[in-house]
C-alpha positions as CSV (number, residue, x, y, z in Angstrom):
1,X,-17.6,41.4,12.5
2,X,-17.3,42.9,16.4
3,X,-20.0,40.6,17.2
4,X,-17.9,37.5,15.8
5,X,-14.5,39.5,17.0
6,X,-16.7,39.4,20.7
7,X,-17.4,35.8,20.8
8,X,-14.1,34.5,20.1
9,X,-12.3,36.6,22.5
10,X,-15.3,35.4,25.3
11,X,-14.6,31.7,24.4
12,X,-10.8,31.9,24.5
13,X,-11.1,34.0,27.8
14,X,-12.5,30.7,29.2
15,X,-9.8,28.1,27.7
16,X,-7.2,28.8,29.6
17,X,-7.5,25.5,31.6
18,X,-6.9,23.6,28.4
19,X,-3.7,25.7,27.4
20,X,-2.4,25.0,31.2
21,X,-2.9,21.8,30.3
22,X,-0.8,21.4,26.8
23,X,2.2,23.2,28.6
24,X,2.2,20.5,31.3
25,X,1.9,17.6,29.5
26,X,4.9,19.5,26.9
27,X,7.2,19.9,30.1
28,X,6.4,15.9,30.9
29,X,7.4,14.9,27.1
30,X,10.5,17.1,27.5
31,X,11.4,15.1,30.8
32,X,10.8,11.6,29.2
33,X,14.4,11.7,28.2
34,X,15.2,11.3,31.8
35,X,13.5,8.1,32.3
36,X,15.3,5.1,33.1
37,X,13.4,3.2,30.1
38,X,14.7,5.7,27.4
39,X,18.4,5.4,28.3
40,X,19.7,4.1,24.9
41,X,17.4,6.3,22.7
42,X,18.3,9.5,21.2
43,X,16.6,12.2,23.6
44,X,15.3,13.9,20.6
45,X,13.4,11.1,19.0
46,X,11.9,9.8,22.9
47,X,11.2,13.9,23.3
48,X,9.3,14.1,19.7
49,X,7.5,10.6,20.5
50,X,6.6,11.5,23.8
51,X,5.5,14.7,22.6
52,X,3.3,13.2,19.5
53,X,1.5,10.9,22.3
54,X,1.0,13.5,24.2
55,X,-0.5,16.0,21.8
56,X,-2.9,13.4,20.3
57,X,-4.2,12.4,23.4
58,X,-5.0,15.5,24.6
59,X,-6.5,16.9,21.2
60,X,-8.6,14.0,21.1
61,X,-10.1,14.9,24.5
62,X,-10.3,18.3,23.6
63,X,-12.0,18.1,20.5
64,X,-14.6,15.8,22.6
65,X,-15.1,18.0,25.7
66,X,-15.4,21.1,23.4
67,X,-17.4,19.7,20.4
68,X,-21.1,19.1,23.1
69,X,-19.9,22.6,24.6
70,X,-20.5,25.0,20.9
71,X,-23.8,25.0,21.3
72,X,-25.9,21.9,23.2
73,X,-24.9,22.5,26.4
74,X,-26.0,25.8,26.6
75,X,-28.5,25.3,24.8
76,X,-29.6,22.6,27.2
77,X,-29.2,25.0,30.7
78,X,-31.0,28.1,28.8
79,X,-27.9,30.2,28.8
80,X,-28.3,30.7,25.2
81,X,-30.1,33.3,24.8
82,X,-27.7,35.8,26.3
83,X,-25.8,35.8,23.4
84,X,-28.6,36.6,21.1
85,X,-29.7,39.4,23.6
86,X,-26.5,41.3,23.0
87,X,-27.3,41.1,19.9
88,X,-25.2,38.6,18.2
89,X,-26.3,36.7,15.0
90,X,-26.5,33.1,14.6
91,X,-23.5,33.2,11.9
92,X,-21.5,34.9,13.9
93,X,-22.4,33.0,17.1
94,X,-21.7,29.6,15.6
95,X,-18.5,30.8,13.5
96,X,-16.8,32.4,16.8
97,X,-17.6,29.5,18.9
98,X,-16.2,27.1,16.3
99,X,-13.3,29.4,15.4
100,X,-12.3,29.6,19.3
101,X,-12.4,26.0,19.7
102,X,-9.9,25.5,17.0
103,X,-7.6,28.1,18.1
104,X,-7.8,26.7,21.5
105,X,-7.1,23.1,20.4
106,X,-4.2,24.1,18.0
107,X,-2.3,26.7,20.6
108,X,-2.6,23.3,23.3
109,X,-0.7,21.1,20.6
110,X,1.6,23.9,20.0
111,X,2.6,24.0,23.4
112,X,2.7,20.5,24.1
113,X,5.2,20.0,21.2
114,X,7.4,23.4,22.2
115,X,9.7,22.2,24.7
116,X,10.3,19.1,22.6
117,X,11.2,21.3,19.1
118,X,13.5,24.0,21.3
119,X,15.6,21.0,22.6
120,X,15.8,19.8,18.7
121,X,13.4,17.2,18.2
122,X,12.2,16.9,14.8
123,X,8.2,16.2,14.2
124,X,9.2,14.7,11.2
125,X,10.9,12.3,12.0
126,X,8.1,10.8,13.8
127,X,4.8,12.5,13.0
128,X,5.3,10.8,9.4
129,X,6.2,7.4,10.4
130,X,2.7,7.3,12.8
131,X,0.6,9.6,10.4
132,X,2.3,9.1,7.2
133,X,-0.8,7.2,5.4
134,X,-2.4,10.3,4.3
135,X,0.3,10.1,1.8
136,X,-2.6,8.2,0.0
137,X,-3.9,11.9,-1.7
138,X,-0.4,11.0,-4.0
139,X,-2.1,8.0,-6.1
140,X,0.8,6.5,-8.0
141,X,0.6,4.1,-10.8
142,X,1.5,0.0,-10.2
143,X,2.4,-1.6,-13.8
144,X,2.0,-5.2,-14.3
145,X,3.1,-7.2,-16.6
146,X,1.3,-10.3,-18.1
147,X,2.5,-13.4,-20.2
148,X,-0.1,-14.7,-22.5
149,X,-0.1,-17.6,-25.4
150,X,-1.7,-15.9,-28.4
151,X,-3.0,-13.0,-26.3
152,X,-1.6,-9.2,-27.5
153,X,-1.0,-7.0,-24.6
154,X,-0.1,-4.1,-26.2
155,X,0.2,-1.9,-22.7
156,X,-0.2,-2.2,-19.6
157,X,-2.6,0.2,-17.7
158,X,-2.0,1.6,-14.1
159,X,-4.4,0.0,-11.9
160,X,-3.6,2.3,-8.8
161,X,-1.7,1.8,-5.5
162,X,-0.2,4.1,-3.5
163,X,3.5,4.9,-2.6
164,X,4.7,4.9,1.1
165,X,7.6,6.9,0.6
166,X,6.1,9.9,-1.2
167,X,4.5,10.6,2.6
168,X,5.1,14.6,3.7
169,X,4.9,16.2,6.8
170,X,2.5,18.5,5.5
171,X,-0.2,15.7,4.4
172,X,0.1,14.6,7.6
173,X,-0.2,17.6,9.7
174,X,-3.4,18.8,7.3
175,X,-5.1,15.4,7.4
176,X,-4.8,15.1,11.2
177,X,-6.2,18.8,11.2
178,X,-9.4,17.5,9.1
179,X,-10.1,14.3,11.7
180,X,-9.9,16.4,14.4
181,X,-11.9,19.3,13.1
182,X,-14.3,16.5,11.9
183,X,-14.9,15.1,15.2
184,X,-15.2,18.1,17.2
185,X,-18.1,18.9,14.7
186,X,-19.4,15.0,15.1
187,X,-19.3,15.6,19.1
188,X,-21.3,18.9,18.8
189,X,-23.7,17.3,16.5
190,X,-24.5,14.3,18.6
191,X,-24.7,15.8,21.7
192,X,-27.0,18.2,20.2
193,X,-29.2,15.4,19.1
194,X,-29.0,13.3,22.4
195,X,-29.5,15.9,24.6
196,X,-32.5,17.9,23.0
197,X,-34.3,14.0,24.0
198,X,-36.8,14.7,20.5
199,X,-38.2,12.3,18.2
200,X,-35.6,13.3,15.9
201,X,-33.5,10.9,17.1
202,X,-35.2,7.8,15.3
203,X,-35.1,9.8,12.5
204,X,-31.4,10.3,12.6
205,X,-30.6,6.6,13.3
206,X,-33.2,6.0,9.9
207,X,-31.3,8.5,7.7
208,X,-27.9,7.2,9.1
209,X,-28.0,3.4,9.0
210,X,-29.6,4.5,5.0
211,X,-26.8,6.4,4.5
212,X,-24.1,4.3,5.7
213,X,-26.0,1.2,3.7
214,X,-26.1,2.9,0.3
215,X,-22.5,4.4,1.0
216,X,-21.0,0.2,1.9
217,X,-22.8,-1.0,-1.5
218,X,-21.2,1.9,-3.6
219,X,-17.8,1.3,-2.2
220,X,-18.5,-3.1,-2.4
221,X,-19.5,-2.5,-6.5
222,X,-15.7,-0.5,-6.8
223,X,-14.2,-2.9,-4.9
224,X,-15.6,-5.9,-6.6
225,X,-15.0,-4.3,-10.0
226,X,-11.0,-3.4,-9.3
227,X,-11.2,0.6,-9.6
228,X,-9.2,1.3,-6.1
229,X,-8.9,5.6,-8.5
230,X,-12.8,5.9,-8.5
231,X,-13.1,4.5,-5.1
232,X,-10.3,6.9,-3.6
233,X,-12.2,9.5,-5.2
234,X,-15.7,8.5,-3.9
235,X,-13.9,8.3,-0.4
236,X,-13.1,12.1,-0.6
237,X,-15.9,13.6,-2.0
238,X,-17.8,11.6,0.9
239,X,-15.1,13.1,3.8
240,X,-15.5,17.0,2.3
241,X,-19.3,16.3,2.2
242,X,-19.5,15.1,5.7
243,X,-17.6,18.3,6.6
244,X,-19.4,20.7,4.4
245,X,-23.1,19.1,6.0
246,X,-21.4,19.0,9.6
247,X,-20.8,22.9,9.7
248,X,-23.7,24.1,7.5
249,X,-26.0,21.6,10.3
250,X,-23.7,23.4,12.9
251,X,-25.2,27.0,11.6
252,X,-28.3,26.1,10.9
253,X,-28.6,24.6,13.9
254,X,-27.9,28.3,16.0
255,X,-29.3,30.4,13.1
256,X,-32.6,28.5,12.8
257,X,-33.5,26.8,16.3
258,X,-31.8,30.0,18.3
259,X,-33.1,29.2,22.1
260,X,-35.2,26.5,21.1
261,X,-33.1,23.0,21.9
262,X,-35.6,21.1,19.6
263,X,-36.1,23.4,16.2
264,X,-31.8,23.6,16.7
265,X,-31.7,19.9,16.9
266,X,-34.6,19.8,13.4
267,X,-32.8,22.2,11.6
268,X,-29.7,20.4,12.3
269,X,-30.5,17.3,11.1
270,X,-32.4,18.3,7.9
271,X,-29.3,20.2,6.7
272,X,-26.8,17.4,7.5
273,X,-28.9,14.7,6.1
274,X,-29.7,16.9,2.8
275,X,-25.9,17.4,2.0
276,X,-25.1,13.8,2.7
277,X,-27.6,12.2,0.9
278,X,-26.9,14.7,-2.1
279,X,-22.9,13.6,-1.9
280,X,-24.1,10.3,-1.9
281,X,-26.6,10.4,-4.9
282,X,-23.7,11.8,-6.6
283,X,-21.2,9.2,-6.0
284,X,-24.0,6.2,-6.3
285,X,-24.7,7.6,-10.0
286,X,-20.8,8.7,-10.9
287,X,-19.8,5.0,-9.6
288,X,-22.6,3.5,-11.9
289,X,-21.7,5.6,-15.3
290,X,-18.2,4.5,-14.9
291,X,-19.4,1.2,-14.4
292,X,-21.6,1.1,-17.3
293,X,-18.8,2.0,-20.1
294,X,-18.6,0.2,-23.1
295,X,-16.0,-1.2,-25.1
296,X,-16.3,2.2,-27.2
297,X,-15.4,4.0,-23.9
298,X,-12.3,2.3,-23.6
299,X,-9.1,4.9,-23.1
300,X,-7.1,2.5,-25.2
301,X,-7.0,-1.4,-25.7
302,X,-4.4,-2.8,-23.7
303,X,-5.3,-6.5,-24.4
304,X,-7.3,-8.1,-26.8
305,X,-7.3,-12.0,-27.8
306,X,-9.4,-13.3,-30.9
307,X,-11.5,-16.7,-31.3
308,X,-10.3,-19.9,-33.5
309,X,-12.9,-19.0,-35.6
310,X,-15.6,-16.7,-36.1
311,X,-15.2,-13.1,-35.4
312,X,-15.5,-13.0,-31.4
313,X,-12.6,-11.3,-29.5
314,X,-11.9,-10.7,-26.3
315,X,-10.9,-6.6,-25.6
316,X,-10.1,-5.0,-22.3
317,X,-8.3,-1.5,-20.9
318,X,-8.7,1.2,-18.8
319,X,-11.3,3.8,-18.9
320,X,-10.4,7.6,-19.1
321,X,-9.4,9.2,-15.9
322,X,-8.0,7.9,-12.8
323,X,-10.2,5.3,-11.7
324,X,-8.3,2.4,-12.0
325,X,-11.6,0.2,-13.8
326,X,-10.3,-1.4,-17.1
327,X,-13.2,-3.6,-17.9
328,X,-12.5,-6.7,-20.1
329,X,-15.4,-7.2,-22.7
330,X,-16.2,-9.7,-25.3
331,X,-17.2,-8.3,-28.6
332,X,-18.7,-9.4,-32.1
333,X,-17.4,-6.9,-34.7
334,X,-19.2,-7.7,-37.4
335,X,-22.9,-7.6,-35.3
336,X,-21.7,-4.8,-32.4
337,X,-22.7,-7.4,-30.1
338,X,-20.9,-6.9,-26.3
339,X,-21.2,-7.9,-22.8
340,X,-18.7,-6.5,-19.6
341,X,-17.3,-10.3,-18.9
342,X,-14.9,-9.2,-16.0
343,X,-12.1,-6.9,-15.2
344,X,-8.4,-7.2,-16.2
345,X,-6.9,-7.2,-13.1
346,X,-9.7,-10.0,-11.6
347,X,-8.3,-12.1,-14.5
348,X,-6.0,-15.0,-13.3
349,X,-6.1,-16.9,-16.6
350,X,-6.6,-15.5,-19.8
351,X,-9.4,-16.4,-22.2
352,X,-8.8,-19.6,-24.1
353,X,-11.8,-20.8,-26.8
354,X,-13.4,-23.6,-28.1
355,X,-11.9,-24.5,-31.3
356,X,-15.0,-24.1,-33.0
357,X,-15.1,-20.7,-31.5
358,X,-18.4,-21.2,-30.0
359,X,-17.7,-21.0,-26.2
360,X,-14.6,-19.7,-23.9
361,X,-13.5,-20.1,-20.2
362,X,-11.3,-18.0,-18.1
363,X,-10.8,-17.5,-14.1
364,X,-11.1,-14.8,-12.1
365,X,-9.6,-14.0,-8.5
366,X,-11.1,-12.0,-5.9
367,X,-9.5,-12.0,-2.3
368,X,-9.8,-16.2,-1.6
369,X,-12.4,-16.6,-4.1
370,X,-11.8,-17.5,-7.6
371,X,-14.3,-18.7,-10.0
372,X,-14.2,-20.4,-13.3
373,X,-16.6,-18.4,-15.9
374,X,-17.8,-20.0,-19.2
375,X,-19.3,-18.0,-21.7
376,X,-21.4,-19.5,-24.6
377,X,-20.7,-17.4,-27.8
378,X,-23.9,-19.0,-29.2
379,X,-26.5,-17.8,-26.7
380,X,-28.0,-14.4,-28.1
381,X,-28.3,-13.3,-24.5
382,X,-24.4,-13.9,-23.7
383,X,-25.0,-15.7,-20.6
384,X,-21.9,-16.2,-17.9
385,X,-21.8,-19.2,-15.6
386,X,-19.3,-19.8,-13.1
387,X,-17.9,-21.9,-10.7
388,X,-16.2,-20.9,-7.7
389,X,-13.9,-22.0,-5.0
390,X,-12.7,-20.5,-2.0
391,X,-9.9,-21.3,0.1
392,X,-10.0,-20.5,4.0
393,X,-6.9,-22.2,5.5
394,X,-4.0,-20.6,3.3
395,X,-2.7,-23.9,2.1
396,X,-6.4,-24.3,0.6
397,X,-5.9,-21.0,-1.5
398,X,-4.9,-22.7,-4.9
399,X,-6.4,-20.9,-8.0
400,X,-6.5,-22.9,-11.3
401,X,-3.3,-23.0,-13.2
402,X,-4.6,-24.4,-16.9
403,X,-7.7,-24.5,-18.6
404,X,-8.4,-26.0,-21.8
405,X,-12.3,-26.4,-23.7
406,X,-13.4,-29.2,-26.0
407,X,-14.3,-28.8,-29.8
408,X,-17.9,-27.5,-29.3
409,X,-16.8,-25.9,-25.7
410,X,-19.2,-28.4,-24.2
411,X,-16.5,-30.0,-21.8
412,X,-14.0,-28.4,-19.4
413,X,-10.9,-29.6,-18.1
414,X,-8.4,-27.5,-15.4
415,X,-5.9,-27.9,-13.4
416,X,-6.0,-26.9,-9.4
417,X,-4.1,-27.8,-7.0
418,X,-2.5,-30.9,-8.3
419,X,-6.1,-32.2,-9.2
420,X,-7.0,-32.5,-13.2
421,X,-10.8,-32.3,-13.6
422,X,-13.2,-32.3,-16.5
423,X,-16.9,-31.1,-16.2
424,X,-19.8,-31.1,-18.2
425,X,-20.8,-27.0,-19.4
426,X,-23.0,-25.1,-18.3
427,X,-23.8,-27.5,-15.5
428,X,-20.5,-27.6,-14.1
429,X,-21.3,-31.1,-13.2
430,X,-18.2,-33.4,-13.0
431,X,-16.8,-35.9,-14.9
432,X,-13.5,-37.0,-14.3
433,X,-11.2,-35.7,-11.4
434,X,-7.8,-37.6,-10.6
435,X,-5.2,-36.4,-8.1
436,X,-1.9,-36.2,-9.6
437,X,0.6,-37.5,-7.2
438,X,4.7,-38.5,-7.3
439,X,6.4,-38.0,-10.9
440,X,3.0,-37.3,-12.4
441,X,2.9,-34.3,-10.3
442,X,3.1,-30.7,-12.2
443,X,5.5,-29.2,-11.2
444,X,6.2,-26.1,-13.8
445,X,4.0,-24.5,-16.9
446,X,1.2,-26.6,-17.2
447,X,-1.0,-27.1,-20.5
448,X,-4.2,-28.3,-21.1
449,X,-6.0,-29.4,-24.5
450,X,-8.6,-31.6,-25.3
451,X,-7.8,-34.0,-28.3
452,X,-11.1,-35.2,-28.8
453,X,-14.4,-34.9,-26.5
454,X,-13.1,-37.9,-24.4
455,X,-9.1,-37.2,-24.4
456,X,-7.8,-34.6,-22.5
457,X,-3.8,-34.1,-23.1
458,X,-1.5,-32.4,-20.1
459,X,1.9,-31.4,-20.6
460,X,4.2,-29.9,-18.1
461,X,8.0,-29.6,-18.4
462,X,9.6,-30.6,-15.2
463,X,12.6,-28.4,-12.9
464,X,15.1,-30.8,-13.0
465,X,14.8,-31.4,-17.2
466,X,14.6,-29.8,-20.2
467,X,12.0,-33.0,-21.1
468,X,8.4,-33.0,-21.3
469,X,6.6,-34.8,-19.1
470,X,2.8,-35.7,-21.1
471,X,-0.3,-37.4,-19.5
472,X,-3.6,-38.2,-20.9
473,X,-6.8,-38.0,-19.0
474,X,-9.8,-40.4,-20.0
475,X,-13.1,-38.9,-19.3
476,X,-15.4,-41.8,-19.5
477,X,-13.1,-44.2,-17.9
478,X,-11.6,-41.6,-15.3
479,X,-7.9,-42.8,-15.9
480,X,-4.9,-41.4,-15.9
481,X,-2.2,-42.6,-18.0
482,X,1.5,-41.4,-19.1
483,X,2.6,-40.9,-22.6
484,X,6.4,-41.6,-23.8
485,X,8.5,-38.8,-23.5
486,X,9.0,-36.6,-26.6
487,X,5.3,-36.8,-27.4
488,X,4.9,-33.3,-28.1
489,X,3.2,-30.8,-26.8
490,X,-0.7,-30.7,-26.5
491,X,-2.5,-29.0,-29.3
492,X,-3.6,-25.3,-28.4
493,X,-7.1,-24.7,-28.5
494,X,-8.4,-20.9,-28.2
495,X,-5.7,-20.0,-30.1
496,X,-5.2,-17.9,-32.8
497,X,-2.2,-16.5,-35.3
498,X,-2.3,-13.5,-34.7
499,X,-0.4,-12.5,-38.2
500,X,-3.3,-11.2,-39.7
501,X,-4.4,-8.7,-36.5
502,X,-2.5,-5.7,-36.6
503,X,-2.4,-3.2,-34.1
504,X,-2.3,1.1,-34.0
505,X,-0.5,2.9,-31.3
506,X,-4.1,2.9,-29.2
507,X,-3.5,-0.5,-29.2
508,X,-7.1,-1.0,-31.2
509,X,-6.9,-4.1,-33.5
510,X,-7.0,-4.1,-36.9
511,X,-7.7,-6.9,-39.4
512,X,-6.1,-6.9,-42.6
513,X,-8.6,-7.9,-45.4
514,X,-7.7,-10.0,-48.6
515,X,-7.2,-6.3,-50.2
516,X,-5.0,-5.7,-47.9
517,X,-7.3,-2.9,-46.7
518,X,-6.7,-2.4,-42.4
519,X,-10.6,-2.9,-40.8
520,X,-11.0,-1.6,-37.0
521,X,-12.1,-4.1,-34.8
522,X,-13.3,-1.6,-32.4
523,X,-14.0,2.1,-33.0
524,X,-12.9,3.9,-29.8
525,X,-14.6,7.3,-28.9
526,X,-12.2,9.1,-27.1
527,X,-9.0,8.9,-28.9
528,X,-5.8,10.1,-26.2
């Protein structure tokens, strides 16, 4: 302890430049107020703005010039070994340095901000305004709420977001603490590496752009699957493992190498690499088990929507915990057949089915890309085939707004954009497309429905009146025509009373037999 008690009193001895420094540049934020350009402004908030400025700037270069000056510049000039002549141990070496350089940078930001505070400026009033995204360790819950034809949303599940206003001084103050701690340990780390001019080097870029690689496709499959929670949390457990492996490379580093620049810079890079690739191992397979739940898995149902006929549904919610991931699945009951279709909050149409139950359609939006997935029911390996669009101007970005399947789910027909198309399954190729355009135009709730293979049926009900406006696409003739008003509206394939599907407070659906006996649909494992 005298030993570590030694070296931090040695390496504050020789800071004094930087806290002459942060008591300047606090006595030029105080005088701000002065300036011609801040007449009009409250001197407090131009003082505490001035003094934020101020404060990061020169914590930012300070974290830099003293990060390289721990341990790799003296290693580099030999001057080292003085310390271990006293004696003094690595550990305490290493933790006085660091300890120092923290005190050092934190009394400089303290006096920058002093004169500012004692003439009543408030940090919070703009500290949290600037640095008030950490507020992001508060997840809060965004509800949605859905309309669907014969679709039962029983609940809807919190898919994550994030409220601004729950932002605290505090959160602020402690995450700009980590980044700068973080790269003052990142400057000492690389100039270690750079300057000890060993092979070591290529190794670290190796390990690094690896690292970095397996870290992007981790966060790209949370993304892609909607669970913002999980990827929060694999965000995190990344930062405090890149700490953690930044101050055990950091000891190791003096402990282990001692006067010897490249055994420091070995050791350094073996412990650093080790923790991160461990954190990262741990995320890749956490991600991947959350990934990988089944319909069993689910926390509760929150929507579920049942074929025409047969016994395929349609079953989605979110998983236990925080992540945010509430997988949408379709499922055979009576077989235990399932395969992950999508995610619920991907899903810009619901599911409609053939109305021999044999196929069903739905589209999914990611960013500018949305897709068009067909599913046939029939196909023991539950093959998905989609086909997407993307939008790069923003007038382009037009999702479908209908979808509708013939009788044996062979032939599609949506709406998008103002263009009615019909294409042949699973080839997506394309039969019919006409541009709608004057009075045919939709302009409000459209519908699509096939009345026979060759017939498909839109209906639309217009702002200005309560009427219906119907057209009728032919397929094989690629014509448009209007039907008399009053001629109903089309008839709903995919759909399904729902009268006989009941529904417990887990939102699991039950089917009520001709005993009247209630049957599960799904068997959940973890009950709430």
């Amino acid at each position: 302890m005298r030993s570590y008690a030694a070296v931090v009193r040695s390496e504050l001895l020789g800071g004094e430049r930087l806290l002459i420094a942060g008591a300047a540049l606090g006595l030029l934020a105080w005088l701000t107020a002065w300036l011609p350009q801040a007449q009009g402004f409250e001197a407090e908030e131009v003082r505490g703005s001035a003094a934020l400025l101020a404060s990061g700037v020169l914590a930012l270069g300070a974290v830099l010039f003293l990060g390289p000056g721990l341990v790799a510049r003296q290693l580099s000039e030999g001057r080292l070994g003085f310390y271990f002549a006293r004696p003094v141990s690595g550990a305490a070496l290493w933790w006085g340095k660091l300890t120092a350089a923290l005190v050092l940078v934190a009394t400089a930001v303290v006096l920058v901000w002093l004169p500012a505070l004692l003439s009543g400026a408030r940090p919070g009033a703009t500290l949290v305004e600037l640095l008030g995204w950490p507020g992001i360790f508060r997840p809060a819950s965004l509800r949605t709420q859905w309309i669907g034809y014969s679709q039962v949303f029983v609940s809807v599940p919190p898919f994550g977001g994030y409220r601004p206003e729950e932002r605290s001084l505090g959160s602020s103050l402690l995450w700009a603490a980590f980044l700068l701690v973080v790269l003052l340990l990142l400057a000492h780390a690389v100039s270690l590496a750079l300057s000890s001019k060993s092979p070591w080097v290529a190794f670290d870029l190796l390990v690094a752009a690896t690292i970095a690689y397996g870290g992007w496709r981790v966060a790209d499959r949370l993304v892609s699957n909607r669970a913002e929670g999980a990827l929060l949390t694999a965000f995190l457990v990344a930062a405090a493992g890149l700490f953690l492996g930044l101050l055990a490379a950091g000891h190791a580093a003096v402990d282990a190498g001692r006067t010897l620049h490249r055994r420091a810079h070995a050791a350094a890079s073996l412990t650093l690499w080790g923790v991160l690739l461990v954190a990262l191992l741990g995320i890749d397979a956490t991600s991947r088990r959350l990934l990988a739940s089944e319909v069993e898995d689910l926390r509760a149902v929150t929507y579920f929507v049942t074929a025409p006929r047969g016994d395929w549904l349609f079953a989605g919610g979110p998983v236990p915990g925080e992540s945010g991931y509430a997988p949408l699945f379709a499922v055979d009951p009576d077989t235990g057949r399932q395969k992950k279709v999508d995610v619920l909050p991907r899903m810009a149409l619901p599911p409609t089915f053939s109305a021999d139950g044999g196929a069903a359609a739905w589209t999914s939006c990611h960013g500018v890309r949305c897709r068009v997935l067909w599913l046939d029911l029939r196909d023991p390996e539950l093959r998905t085939v989609d086909s997407e669009f993307e939008g790069q101007a923003p007038e382009e970005y037009l999702q479908p707004t209908a979808l509708a399947l013939s009788h044996d789910g062979r032939r599609l027909a949506f709406l998008r954009g103002g263009t009615l198309t019909a294409q042949a399954m699973p080839s997506f190729d394309v039969l019919a497309s006409v541009e709608l355009r004057g009075r045919d135009a939709v302009e409000w709730w459209p519908r699509l429905a096939f009345q026979d293979d060759d017939t498909v049926r839109l209906t639309s009900r217009r702002f200005e009146s309560p009427e219906l406006r119907v057209l009728e696409l032919e397929v094989s003739a690629r014509r448009l025509r209007s039907l008399p008003d009053g001629s109903g509206r089309p008839e709903s394939n995919g759909e399904r009373l729902t009268s006989e599907i009941l529904v417990d407070r887990d939102g699991v659906p039950h089917r009520r037999g001709p005993d009247g006996k209630l049957t599960p649909l799904i068997k959940l494992r973890r009950r709430p």
